[in-house]
C-alpha positions in Angstrom: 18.8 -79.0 47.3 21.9 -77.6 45.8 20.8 -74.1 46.4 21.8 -72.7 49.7 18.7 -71.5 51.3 21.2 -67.9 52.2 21.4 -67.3 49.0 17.5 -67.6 48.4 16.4 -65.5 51.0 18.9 -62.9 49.8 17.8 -63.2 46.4 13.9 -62.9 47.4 15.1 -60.3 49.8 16.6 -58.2 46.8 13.7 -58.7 44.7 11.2 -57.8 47.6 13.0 -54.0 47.4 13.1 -53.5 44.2 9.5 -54.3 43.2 8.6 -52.3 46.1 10.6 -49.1 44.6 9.0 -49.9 40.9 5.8 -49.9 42.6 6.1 -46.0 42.9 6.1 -45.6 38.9 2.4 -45.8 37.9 0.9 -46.6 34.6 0.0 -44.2 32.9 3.4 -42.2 33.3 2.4 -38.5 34.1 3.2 -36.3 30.9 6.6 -34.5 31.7 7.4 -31.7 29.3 10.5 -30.3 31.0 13.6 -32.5 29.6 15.7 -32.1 32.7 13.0 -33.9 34.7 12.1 -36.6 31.6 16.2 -37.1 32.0 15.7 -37.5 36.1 12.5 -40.2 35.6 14.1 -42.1 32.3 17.2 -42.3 35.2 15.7 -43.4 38.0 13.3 -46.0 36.1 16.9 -47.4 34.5 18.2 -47.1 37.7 15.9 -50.4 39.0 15.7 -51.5 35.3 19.3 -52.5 35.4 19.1 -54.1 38.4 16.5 -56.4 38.0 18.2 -57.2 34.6 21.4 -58.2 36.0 19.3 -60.1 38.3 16.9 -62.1 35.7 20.1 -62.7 34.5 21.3 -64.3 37.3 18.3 -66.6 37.9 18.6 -67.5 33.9 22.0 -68.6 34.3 21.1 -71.5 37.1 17.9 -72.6 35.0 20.4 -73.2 32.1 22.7 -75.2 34.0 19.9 -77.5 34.9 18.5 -77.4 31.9 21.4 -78.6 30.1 21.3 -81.7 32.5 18.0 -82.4 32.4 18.5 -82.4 28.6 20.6 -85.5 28.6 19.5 -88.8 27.6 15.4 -89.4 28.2 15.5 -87.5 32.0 12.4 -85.4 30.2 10.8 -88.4 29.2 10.2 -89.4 33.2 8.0 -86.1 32.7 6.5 -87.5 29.8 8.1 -85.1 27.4 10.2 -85.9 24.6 12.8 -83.5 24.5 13.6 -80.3 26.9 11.8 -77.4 24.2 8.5 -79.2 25.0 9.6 -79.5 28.8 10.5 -76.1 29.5 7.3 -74.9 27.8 4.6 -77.2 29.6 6.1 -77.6 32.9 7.5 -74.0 33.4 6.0 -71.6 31.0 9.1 -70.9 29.1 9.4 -70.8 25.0 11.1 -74.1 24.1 13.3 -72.0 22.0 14.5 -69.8 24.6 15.1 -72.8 27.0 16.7 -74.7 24.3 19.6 -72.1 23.8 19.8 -71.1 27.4 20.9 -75.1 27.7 23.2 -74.7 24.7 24.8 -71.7 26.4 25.5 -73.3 29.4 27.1 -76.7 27.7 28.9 -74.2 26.1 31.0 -72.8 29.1 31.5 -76.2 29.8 34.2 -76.2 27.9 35.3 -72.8 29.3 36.0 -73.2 33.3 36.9 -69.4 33.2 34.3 -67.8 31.3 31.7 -70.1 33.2 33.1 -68.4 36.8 33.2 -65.4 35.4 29.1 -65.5 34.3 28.4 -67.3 37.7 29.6 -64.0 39.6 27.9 -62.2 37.4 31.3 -60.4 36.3 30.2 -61.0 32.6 27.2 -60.8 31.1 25.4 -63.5 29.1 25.9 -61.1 25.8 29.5 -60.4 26.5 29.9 -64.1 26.9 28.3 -64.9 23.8 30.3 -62.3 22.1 33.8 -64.2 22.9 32.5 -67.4 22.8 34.4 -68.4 19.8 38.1 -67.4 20.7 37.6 -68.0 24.5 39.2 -71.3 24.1 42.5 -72.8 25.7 45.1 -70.6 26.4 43.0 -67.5 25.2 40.2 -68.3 27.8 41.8 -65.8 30.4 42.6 -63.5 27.7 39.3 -63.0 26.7 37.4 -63.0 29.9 39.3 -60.0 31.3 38.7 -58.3 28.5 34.9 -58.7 28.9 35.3 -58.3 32.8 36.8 -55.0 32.5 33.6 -53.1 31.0 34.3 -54.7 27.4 31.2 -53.5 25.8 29.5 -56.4 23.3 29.8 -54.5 20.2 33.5 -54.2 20.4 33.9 -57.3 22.0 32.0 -58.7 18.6 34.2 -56.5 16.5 37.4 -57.9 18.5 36.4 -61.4 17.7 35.2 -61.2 14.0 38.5 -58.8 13.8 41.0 -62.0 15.3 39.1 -64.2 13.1 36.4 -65.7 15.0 32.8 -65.8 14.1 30.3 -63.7 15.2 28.2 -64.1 18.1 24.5 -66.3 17.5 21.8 -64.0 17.3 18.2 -64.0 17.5 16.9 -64.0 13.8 14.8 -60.7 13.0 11.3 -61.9 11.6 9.5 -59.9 9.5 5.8 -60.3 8.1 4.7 -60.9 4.1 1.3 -60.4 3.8 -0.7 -60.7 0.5 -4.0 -61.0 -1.0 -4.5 -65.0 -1.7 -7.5 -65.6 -4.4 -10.4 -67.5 -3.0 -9.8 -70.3 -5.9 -6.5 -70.5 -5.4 -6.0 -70.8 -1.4 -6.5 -74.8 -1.4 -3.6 -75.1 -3.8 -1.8 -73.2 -1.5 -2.9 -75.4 1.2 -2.0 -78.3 -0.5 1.1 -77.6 -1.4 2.1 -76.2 2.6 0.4 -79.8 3.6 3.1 -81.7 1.1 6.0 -79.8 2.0 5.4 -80.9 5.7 5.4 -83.8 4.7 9.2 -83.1 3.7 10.5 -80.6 6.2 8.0 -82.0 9.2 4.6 -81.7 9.9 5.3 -79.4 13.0 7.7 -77.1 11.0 6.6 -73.4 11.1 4.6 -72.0 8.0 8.2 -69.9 6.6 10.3 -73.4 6.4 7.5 -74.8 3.7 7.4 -71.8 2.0 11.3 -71.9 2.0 10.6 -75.2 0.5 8.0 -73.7 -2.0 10.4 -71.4 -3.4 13.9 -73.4 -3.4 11.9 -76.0 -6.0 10.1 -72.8 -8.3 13.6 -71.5 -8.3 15.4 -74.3 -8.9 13.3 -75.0 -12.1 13.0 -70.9 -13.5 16.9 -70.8 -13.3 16.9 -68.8 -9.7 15.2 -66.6 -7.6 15.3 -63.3 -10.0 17.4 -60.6 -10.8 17.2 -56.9 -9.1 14.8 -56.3 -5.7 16.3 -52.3 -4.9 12.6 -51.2 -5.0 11.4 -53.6 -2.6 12.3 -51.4 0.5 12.3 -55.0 2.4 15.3 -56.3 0.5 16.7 -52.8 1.8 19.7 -54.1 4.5 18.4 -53.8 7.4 18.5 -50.3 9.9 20.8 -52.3 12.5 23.7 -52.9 9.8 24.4 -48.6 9.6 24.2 -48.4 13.5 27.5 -50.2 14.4 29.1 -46.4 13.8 26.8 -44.9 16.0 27.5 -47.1 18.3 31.1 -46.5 18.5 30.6 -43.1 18.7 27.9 -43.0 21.4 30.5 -45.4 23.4 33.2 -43.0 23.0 31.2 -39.8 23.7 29.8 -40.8 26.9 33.2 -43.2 28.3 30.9 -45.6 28.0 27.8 -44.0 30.1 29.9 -43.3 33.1 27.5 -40.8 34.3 24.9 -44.3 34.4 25.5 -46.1 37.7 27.4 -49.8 37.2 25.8 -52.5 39.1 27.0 -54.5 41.0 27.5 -58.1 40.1 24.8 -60.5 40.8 25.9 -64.3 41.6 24.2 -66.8 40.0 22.3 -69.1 42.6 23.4 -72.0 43.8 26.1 -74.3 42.4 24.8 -77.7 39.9 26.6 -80.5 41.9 24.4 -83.4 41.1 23.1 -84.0 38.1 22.2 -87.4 38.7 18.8 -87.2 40.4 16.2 -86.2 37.9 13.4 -85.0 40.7 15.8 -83.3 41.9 16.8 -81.3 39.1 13.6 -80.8 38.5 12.3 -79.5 42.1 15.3 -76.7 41.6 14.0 -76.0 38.4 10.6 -75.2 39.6 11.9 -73.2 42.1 14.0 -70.9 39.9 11.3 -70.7 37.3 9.2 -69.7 40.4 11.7 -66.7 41.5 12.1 -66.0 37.5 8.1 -65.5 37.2 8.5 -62.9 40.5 11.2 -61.2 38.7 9.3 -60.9 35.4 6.2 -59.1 37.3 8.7 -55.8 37.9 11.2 -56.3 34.8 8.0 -56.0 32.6 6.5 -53.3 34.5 10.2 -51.0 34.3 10.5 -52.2 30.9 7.4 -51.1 29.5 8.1 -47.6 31.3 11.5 -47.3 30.0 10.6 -48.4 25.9 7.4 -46.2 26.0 9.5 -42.8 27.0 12.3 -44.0 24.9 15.0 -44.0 27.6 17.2 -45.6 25.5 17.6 -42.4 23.2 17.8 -40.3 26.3 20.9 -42.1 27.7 22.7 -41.8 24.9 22.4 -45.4 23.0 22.1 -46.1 19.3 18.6 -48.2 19.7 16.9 -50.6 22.1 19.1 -53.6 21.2 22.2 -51.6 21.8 21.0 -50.4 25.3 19.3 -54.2 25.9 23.2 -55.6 24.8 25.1 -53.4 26.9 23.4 -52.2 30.3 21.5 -55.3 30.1 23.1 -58.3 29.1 19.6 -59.6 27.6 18.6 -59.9 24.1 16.1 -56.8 22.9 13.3 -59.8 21.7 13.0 -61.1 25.4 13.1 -57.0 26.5 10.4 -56.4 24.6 8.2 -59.1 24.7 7.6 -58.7 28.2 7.5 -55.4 28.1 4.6 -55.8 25.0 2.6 -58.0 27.9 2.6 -56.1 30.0 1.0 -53.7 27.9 -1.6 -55.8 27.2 -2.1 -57.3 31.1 -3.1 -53.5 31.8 -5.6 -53.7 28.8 -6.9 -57.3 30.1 -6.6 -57.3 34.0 -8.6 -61.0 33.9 -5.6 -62.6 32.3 -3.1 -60.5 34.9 -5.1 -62.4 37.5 -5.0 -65.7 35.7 -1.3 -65.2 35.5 -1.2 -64.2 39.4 -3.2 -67.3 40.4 -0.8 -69.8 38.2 -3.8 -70.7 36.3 -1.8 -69.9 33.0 1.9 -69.7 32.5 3.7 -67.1 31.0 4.0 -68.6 27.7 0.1 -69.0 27.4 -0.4 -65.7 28.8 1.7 -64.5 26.0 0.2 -66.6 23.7 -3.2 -65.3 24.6 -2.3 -61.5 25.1 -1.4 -61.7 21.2 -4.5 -63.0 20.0 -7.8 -62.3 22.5 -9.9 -59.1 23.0 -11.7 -58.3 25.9 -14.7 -60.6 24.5 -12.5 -63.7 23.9 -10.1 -63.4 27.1 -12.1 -65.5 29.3 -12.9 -68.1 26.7 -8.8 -68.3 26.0 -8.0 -68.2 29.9 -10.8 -71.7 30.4 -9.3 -73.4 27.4 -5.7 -72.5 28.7 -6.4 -74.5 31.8 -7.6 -77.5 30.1 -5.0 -77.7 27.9 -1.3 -78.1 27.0 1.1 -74.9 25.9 1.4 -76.3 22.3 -2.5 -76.9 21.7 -3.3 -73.6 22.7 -0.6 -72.3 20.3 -2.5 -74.5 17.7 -6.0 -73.3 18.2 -5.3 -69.8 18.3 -3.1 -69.9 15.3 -5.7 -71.9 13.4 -8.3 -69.4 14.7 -6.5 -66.4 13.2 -6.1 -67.9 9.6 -9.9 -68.4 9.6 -10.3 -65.0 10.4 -7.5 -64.2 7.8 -8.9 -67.0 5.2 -12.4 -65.2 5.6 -10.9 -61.6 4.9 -9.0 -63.1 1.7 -5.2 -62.2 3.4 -2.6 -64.7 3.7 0.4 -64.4 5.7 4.1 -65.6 6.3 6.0 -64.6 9.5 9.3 -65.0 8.4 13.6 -64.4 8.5 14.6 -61.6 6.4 16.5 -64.1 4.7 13.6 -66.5 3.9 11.5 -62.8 2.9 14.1 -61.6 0.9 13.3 -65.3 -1.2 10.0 -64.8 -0.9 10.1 -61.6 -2.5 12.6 -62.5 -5.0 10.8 -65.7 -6.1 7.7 -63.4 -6.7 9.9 -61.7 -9.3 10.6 -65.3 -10.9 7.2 -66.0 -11.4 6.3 -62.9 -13.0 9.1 -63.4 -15.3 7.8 -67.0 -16.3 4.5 -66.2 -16.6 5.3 -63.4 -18.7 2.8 -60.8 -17.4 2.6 -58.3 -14.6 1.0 -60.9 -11.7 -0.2 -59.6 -8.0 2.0 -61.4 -4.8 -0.9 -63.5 -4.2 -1.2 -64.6 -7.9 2.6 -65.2 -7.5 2.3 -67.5 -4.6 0.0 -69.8 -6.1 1.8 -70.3 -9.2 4.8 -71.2 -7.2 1.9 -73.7 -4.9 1.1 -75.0 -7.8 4.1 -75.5 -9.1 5.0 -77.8 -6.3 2.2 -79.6 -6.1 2.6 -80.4 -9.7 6.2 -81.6 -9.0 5.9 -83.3 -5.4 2.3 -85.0 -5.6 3.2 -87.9 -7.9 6.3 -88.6 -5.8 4.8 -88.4 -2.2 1.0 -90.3 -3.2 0.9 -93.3 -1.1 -1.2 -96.7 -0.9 -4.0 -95.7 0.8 -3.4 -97.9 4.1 -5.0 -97.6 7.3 -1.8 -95.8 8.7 -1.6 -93.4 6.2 -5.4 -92.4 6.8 -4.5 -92.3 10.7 -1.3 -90.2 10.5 -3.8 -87.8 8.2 -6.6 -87.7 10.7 -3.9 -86.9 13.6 -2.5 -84.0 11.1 0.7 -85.8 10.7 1.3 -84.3 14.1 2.4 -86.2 17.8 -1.2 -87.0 19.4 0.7 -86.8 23.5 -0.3 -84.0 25.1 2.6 -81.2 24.6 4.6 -82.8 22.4 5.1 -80.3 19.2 6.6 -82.9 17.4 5.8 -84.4 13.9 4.1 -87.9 14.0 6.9 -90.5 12.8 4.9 -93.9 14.0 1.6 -95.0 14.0 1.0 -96.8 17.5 -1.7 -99.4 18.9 -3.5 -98.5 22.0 -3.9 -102.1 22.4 -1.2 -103.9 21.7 -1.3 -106.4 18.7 0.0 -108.8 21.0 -2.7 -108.1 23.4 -5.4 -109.0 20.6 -5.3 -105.3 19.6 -6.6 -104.6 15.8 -6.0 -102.4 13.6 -9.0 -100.4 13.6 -8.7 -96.5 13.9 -10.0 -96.2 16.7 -6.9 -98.5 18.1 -4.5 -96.4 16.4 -2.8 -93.0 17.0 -0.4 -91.0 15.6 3.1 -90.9 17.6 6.8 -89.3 17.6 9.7 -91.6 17.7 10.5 -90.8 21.1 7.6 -91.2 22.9 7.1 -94.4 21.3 10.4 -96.3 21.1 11.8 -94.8 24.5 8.3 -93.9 26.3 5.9 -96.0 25.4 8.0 -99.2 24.4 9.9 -98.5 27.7 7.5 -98.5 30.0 7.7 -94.7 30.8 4.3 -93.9 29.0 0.5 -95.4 28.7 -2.4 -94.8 26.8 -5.7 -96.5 27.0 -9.0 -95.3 25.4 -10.3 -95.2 21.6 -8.9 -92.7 19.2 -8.7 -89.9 18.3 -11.1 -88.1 20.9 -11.0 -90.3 24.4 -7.2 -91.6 24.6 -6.1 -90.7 28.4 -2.3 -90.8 28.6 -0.2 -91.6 32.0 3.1 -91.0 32.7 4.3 -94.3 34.7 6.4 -92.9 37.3 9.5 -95.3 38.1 10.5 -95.8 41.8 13.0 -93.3 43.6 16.0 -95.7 43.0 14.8 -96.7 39.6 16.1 -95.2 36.2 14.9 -91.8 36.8 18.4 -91.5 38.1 20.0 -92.6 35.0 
C-alpha cells in the first residue's frame, strides 16, 4: 500500500491518547457555576478538541486524494456504483456530497503543487486553503501560501481575496425549513405537480429544486416573484452577514487567541503514487475511512461537550462557524452534525452498538438518529442492514411525510435563496388571486398552476416503458444508485428471446446501463420489480479494473 505502515501506527498511536484523555469528560458534564473553572474545563476539552480536528483533517485530506482517482472514468463502476457520491456513501458511510467536494478539493490543488504540500503537512488548513483558492495560482501560489502558513486566519484570508479581486471561498449552503398547512383537497395537486417537475429537473432531485421549479413558472407568468418581504423576518439577511466585524475585532483583541495553544501540524497519511490499480485504491480507502470512523467516536464526543457549554463564546469567537473556521479548519455543518449524534447515540445506546459492531455506517446511523425513537430504533437498525444507504434515506423520508400528510403540515427543507422565493412567490399569488390567501392556499395555486401549464406538454403515449419507468418511480432500480431512471432495461435480453413484459423490464440510469450492464461490469436476473438479484461481475486482476 502506499501508506507507510510508520505512519499508521503513529497515527493510531496518536488517536489511542487522545480518546483515552476524552474518556475522562463524562456525559452529563457536572454543573460548574464558578467561571474561572467553566474557563479551565471549556480549555482543556478544546485543548483535545483541536487536536483531534487537525487530525480528522489529516485523514480527510488522503481520502480526497483517492477519491479524486477513484472518481475518474468508470473505476466506481467495478463496485457496481455509478458515480463516486453513491460510492462513498454505500461502501464507506460518507454523504455523497461531502465525498464529492472533498474529491473536488483535492483536483483542485492539483493544479497548485504549493498549496497541495503545504495541506499535506498540515501547515494549512483545508478552510485557509479554500479561502485562497482563487488567487493561489502561478506566480501567486507562494505568495499566498505563506500568507496562510503564517497564522492567516480564514476570514481575513477571504477578505484579502475578494479585496484583490478573487471570488469568495465555496461554502456550505445554509438550509432553512418552510413549513405550512397544506389543505387535504389540495395535497394531490401538489403532488402532482412535485411528480411533473421531476420529471424536468430529475426524478432524484431534492423536494426544494421542484419547488424552485414551481415558482420560477408562477413567477414567470404574474410578472415576478412580488414586491416588499421586510416583515417576513426570514427574508431578514442572515445573522452571519453582521458578524464579519466581530470577528475582526475578536481577532485583534485576543492576537488571535494566543493565550489558546497552536497545534502542531498533522501530516496527511501516506503519499497517492499509483492511481492506476483500482483495488488498490480502494483497500486504502477502506482503511482511512476505517481510522476516520475511530476518529469520529472522540471528535463527536469533545464536540458535543464543547457546543453544549458554548466554548466557543468563552474563548473569545464570534460563533460556532468562526471558531469551527479558525481553530478547526472544518466546516461548522460537519462540527455539528456529529456532535448532534452523538447526542442522540446517548439517547439510543442500541444504535451506538450497531454503529460499534459495523452493522450500520455512519451515514445510516445519522440517517436513523434523525428520524427513530426508542420504539422504532430497532426496526430502523434491521432494515439498515438489509438495505442500501439511499433506500433507507427513502423509506424514512417517505415515512415522515405520512406522518406529516396525516397531521395536514407540508414541508420544504430549503436554501435561503430558494426560501426567500418561496416566500416571495407566496406574495405573488396573493396578489393574483386578489384576496388575503394562507401559505398553504398559496402553494397549491402555484401547483396548480403548473400542472395546468406542464401536463399537456409532458402527457405521453401510454407505452409499456412509460408505465415501467412509473412503477420504478422514475428512479434507478440498482441497489444504491440515487440516480434518476434514464432507460428502461430487459432483464432478458431481446436477443436472448426476452419480451417485453413488465416483469422483464426495469427502470435503469444511463450509466449503469450503457457502461455497466452493456459492458459487462453488471448482471441482473430475476422478474421485476420485486425479485431482480443484481451481481457485480468482477473482471480479473490484470483486466480493466486497472484502466
Amino acid at each position: 500500500m502506499n501508506v507507510p505502515a510508520s505512519q499508521l501506527e503513529t497515527l493510531d498511536a496518536r488517536l489511542k491518547a487522545l480518546a483515552s484523555a476524552a474518556s475522562l469528560l463524562g456525559w452529563p458534564l457536572p454543573r460548574v457555576r464558578n467561571e474561572g473553572e467553566r474557563l479551565a474545563l471549556v480549555r482543556s476539552i478544546e485543548s483535545l478538541l483541536v487536536l483531534v480536528g487537525r487530525g480528522h483533517g489529516a485523514i480527510d485530506v488522503a481520502i480526497g486524494e483517492r477519491l479524486d482517482a477513484m472518481s475518474v472514468g468508470d473505476r466506481t463502476l467495478v463496485f457496481g456504483h455509478a458515480g463516486i457520491g453513491d460510492y462513498s456513501r454505500e461502501e464507506h458511510g460518507m454523504n455523497a456530497s461531502t465525498a464529492q467536494k472533498k474529491a473536488r478539493f483535492s483536483r483542485e490543488l492539483r493544479s497548485r503543487p504549493l498549496l497541495r504540500a503545504a495541506v499535506r503537512a498540515g501547515e494549512v488548513t483545508m478552510r485557509q486553503a479554500e479561502a485562497v483558492l482563487p488567487l493561489a495560482r502561478g506566480d501567486e501560489e507562494a505568495l499566498w501560501v505563506e500568507r496562510a502558513r503564517n497564522r492567516g486566519t480564514v476570514r481575513g484570508l477571504t477578505e484579502a481575496v475578494k479585496g484583490a479581486g478573487g471570488a469568495g471561498a465555496e461554502e456550505d449552503e445554509e438550509l432553512v425549513c418552510i413549513r405550512v398547512r397544506l389543505p387535504a383537497e389540495t395535497r394531490p395537486m401538489v403532488e402532482e405537480a412535485e411528480e411533473l417537475a421531476g420529471r424536468i429537473v430529475g426524478a432524484a432531485s431534492p423536494k426544494w429544486v421542484r419547488a424552485q421549479a414551481l415558482c420560477d413558472e408562477f413567477n414567470g407568468f404574474y410578472d415576478g416573484p412580488g414586491d416588499g418581504g421586510a416583515a417576513d423576518a426570514l427574508l431578514a439577511a442572515p445573522a452571519a452577514e453582521f458578524l464579519d466585524p466581530a470577528k475582526e475585532w475578536l481577532e485583534k483583541q485576543t492576537e488571535q487567541w494566543a493565550f489558546l495553544a497552536r497545534p502542531d501540524p498533522v501530516p496527511a497519511p501516506g503519499q497517492l503514487v499509483d492511481d492506476a490499480d483500482v483495488r488498490r485504491l480502494h483497500r486504502e480507502l477502506c482503511m482511512l475511512f476505517d481510522r476516520r470512523r475511530r476518529c469520529d467516536e472522540v471528535f463527536g464526543h469533545l464536540a458535543m461537550l464543547f457546543l453544549k457549554m458554548e466554548g466557543w463564546r468563552l474563548l473569545g469567537f464570534a460563533s460556532v462557524q468562526h471558531y469551527c473556521d479558525e481553530r478547526l479548519g472544518m466546516s461548522v455543518r460537519a462540527v455539528e452534525q456529529r456532535a448532534a449524534l452523538e447526542r442522540r447515540l446517548y439517547e439510543l445506546p442500541s444504535l451506538r452498538q450497531a454503529m460499534s459492531e459495523r452493522r450500520v455506517s455512519y451515514e445510516q446511523a445519522r440517517l436513523i438518529a434523525r428520524h427513530a425513537d426508542d420504539e422504532s430504533v430497532e426496526e430502523w437498525i434491521g432494515r439498515a442492514e438489509r438495505t442500501t444507504c439511499v433506500a433507507l434515506r427513502r423509506q424514512l423520508l417517505g415515512e415522515r411525510e405520512a406522518q406529516m400528510c396525516a397531521r395536514g403540515d407540508y414541508e420544504i427543507w430549503a436554501p435561503r435563496r430558494v426560501a426567500e422565493m418561496l416566500l416571495a412567490t407566496f406574495r405573488t399569488a396573493r396578489k393574483a388571486a386578489g384576496r388575503g390567501l394562507s401559505a398553504g392556499e398559496c402553494y397549491a395555486k402555484v401547483a396548480a398552476h403548473f400542472v395546468e401549464t406542464w401536463k399537456p406538454a409532458l402527457t405521453q403515449a401510454n407505452t409499456v416503458q412509460r408505465r415501467v419507468l412509473e412503477r420504478d418511480r422514475w428512479l434507478c432500480q440498482v441497489p444504491g444508485c440515487s440516480r434518476a431512471a434514464a432507460h428502461v432495461h430487459h432483464v432478458e435480453f431481446r436477443s436472448a428471446g426476452g419480451s417485453d413484459d413488465p416483469s422483464n423490464l426495469t427502470s435503469i440510469c444511463a450509466a449503469h446501463h450503457l457502461r455497466g450492464i452493456h459492458m459487462g461490469r453488471l448482471r441482473v436476473t430475476g422478474t421485476a420489480p420485486d425479485n431482480l438479484h443484481w451481481e457485480v461481475v468482477s473482471p480479473p486482476d490484470d483486466g480493466p479494473a486497472t484502466q
